[in-house]
N, C-alpha and C positions, 0 to 999 in steps of 0.2 A: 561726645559730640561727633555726629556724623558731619564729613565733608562732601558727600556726592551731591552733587550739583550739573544742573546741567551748564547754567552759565557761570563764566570765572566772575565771580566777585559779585555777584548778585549780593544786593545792601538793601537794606530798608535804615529810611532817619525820620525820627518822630521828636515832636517838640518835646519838652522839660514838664509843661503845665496836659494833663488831660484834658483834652478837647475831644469831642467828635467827629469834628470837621476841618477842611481848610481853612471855610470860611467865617470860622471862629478864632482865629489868628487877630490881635491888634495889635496896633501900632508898633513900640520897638520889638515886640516876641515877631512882630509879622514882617520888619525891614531885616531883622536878624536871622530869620530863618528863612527868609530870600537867599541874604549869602551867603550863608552856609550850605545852602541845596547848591548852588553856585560850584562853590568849592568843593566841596564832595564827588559831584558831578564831574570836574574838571579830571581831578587826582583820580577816580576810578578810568576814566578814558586811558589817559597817560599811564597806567598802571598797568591796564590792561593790554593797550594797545588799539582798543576799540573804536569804532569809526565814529560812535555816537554811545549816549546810553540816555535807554528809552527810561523814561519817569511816570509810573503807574501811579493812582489813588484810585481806590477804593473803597467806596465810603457803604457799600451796606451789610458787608457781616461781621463786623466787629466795631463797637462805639468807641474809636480812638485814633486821631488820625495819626496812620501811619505811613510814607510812600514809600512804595517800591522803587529800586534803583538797579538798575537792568545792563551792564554793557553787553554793546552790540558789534557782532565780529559777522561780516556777508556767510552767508547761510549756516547760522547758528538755530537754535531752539528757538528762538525768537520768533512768534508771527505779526509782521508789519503789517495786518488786513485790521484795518480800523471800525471796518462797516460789516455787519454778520450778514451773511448767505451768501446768495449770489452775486457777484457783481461785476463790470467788465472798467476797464483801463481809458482814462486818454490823458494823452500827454498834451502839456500845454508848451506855451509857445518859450516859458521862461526855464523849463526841464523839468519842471515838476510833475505830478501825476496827480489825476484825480481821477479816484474810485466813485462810481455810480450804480448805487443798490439796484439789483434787478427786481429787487420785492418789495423797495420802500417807496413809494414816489416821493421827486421832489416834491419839499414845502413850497408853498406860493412865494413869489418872490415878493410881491407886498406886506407880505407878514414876516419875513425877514427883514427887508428894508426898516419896517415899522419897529420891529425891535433892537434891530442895530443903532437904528438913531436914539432910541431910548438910552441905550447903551451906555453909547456916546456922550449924552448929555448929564449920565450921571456921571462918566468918570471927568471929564472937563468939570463939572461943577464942586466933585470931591476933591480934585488938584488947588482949588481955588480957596481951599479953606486953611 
């Protein structure tokens, strides 16, 4: 068993049952493996000392979900660019950053509105059951 790693404590947690996806999680496998990503997450920070730790999936080379569990230490191996190519910075007014693709244009803002309210309406409507 090799140990070289770039990041300390780099983890992957995959459920009990094989699935391909996240979105193949029900009910108590899917309320239970909320807390335990939870708790995992937590104890890898605290362990490592890490500021955060980033939570990857990956769903197309291999049929079984699996996620990544990343701690993150300011300028480690880790790249925080969410958006591929080019893209430039603005900061907003609450501290946060947003990244703006120099090669993607935004989507229409109607066609996100449109599906955000979709959205919405199915998770209000799946709470209600």
């Amino acid at each position: 068993m090799s140990l070289d790693a770039e990041i300390l404590a780099f983890s992957y947690l995959e459920p009990k049952r094989h699935i391909p996806h996240l979105t193949d999680l029900d009910g108590e496998e899917a309320r239970t493996f909320g807390e335990i990503l939870a708790r995992v997450s937590s104890v890898l920070k605290e362990e490592t000392g890490a500021e955060l730790v980033y939570v990857y999936i990956f769903g197309g080379g291999v049929p079984h979900l699996h996620i990544h569990l990343a701690p993150h230490h300011p300028n480690d191996a880790l790249n925080t660019q969410i958006i591929r190519g080019d893209f430039s910075e603005e900061k907003l007014e609450s501290g946060a950053v947003r990244y703006i693709s120099k090669e993607f244009p935004s989507l229409p803002q109607e066609e996100q509105q449109t599906v955000a309210d979709r959205i919405r309406q199915r998770l209000i409507k799946s709470c209600r059951l």
